[in-house]
N, C-alpha and C positions, 0 to 999 in steps of 0.2 A: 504494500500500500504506500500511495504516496507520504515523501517528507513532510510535518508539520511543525514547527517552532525548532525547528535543527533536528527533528528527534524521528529517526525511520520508524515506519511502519511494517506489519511483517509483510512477507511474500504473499498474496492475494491467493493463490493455490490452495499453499500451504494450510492457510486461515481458516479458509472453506471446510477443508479437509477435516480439520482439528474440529468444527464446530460438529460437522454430520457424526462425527466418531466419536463425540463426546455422547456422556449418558443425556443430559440437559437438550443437546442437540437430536437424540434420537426419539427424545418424548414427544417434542411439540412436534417434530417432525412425522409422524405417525398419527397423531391426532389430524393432522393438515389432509393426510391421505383419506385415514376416516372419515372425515366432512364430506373428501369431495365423492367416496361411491366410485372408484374408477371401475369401471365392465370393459368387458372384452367388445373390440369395434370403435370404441369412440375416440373421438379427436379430440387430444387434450394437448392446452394451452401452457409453457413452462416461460411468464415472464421474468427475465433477468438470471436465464440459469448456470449462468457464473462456469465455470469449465464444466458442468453435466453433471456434477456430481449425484443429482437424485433420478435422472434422467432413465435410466438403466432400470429403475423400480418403478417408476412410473409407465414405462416399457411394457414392459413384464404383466403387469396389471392389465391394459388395454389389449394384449398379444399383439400377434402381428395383422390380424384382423383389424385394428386400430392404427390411428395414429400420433406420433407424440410431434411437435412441434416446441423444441428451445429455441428462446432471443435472446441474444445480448446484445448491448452498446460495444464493447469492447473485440475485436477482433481477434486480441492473444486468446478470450474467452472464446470464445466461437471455435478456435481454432484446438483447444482444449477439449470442449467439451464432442467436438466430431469424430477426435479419435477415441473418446470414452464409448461413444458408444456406434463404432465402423459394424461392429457384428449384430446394428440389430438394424435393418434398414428402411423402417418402417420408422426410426426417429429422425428429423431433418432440422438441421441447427441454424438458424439465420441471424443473421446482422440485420439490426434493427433496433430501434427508438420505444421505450414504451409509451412516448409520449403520439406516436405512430407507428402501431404496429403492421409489419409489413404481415398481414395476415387479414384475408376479406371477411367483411362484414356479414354477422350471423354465420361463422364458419365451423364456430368450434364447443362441444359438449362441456367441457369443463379447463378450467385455469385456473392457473397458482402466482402468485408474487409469494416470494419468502426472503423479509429481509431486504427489498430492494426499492420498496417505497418511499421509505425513510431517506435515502439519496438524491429522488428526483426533482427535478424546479416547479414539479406543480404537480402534486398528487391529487387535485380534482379531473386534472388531463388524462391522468392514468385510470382512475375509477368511469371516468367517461368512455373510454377505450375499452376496457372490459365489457361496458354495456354493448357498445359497439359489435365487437368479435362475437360475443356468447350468441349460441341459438338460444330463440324461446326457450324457457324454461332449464337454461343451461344456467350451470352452478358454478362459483369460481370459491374461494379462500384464498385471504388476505394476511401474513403471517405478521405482525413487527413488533418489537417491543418497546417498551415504554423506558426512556436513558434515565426518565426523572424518579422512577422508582425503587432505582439499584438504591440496595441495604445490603452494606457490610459493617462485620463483628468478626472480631474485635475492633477498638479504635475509634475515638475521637467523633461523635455525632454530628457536629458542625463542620469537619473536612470535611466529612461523607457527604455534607450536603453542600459545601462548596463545589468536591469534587465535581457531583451530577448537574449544579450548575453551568459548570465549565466545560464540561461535555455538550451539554445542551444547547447551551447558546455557542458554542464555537468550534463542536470536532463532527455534529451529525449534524447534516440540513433541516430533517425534521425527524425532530428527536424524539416527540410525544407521537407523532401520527396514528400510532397504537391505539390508543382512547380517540382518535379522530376518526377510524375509519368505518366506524359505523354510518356518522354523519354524512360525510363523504359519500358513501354508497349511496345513501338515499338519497344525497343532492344531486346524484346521475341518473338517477332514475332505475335503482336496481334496488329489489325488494331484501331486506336483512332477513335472512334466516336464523342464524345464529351469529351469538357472541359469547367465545369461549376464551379464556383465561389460562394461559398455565405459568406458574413460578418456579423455574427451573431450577435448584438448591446446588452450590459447587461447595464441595467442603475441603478441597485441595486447592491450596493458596495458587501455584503453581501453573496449574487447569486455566484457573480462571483470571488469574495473570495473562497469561495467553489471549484468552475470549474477549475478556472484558477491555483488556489495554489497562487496569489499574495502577503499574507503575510509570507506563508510556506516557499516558493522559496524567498521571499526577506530575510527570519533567514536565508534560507542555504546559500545565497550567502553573508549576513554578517559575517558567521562562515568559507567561503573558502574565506576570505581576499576579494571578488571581489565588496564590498561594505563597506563603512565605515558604523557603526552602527550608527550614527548620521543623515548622509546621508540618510541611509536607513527608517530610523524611520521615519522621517521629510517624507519621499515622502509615505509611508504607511498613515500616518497623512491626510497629504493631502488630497489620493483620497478618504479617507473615511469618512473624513467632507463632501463632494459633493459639488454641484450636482455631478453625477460621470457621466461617461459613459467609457465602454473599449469592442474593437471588437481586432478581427484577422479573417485572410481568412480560409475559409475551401474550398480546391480544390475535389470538383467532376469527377475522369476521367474516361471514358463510353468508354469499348474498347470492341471489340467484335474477336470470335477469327474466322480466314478467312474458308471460307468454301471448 
């Protein structure tokens, strides 16, 4: 991921990888599938699917009677995720916009964003786009989580809430969109089915070192003034002596578009 305040960010791959493989990552991840009912035959929609990582499952689901369609913006992705999945050829990976998806109107049974709403310049654009592609009565699931609600323990309650400040306003575009995207759905015109919650628990410092960016994002916010480095050390210290534990919400919204 790209540099922020001098301070790198990991390998974008890698990231991915680490989140689906994590227990946290394989929860909500599964609940996402649950929602959407994938059957064999249908044309399912994978927006922002990052090098393919779940592509290959969502596959699988549809058979080859089906078909799966991944988008990304980024072309290393695109080009990733094609050789993830050469053996099933019935998945076809495109470059493309979620803000315009190259993908025709009322085309596809069911789609996912997971995780990549939260990046865009206008996640009304993207929930409109959904209405867009879906057939009548086609379902989609919207995965994000909420940056304002990470709690971690051990340490310092007013870091922790500097920390998610500072994440919030200046390392995610839209940081809360998680509790927005109900709204959002229904200001597109797609009916909310459900709204599902899951608080994914990391109780290895280490893990969720990685996930979270907890030491990354505590440098950059001691190098944008919004942390003293004393401060910030002293509470890095802490949760990583242990015991640790640190969750945030991942909001699930199940909208289907009317028929």
């Amino acid at each position: 991921m790209a540099e922020s305040y001098g301070v790198q960010g990991p390998d974008k791959v890698t990231y991915y990888a680490q989140v689906a493989a994590s227990d946290a990552g394989r929860g909500y991840k599964r609940q996402v599938l649950e929602a959407l009912d994938l059957r064999p035959g249908q044309t399912v929609l994978d927006v922002g699917c990052g090098p393919g990582t779940d592509l290959p499952g969502m596959a699988d689901a549809v058979t080859a009677s089906g078909v799966v369609i991944g988008v990304d913006l980024e072309p290393s992705m695109v080009g990733q995720a094609r050789r993830r999945v050469a053996d099933r050829p019935w998945v076809e990976v495109r470059e493309g916009d979620a803000h315009a998806l190259p993908v025709p109107p009322q085309s596809v049974d069911r789609a996912r964003a997971d995780r990549m709403v939260q990046h865009v310049a206008d996640p009304a654009a993207v929930f409109a786009e959904f209405r867009r592609v879906l057939r009548p009565g086609g379902v989609a699931c919207v995965a994000e989580p909420d940056w304002d609600s990470l709690v971690v323990d051990p340490g310092d309650l007013e870091t922790n809430r500097a920390f998610n400040r500072f994440v919030c306003a200046t390392m995610v575009r839209n940081a809360t969109v998680g509790r927005q995207a109900a709204r959002l759905a229904q200001q597109a015109g797609l009916e909310v089915l459900d709204v599902i919650t899951s608080a994914p628990v990391f109780r290895d410092f280490a893990l969720a070192d990685r996930i979270l960016g907890l030491s990354r994002n505590t440098e950059r916010a001691i190098r944008a003034d919004q942390l003293d480095r004393e401060t910030g050390t002293r509470w890095l210290a802490e949760i990583a002596a242990g015991p640790f534990l640190a969750s945030t919400l991942v909001f699930l919204t199940v909208v289907r578009r009317p028929a």
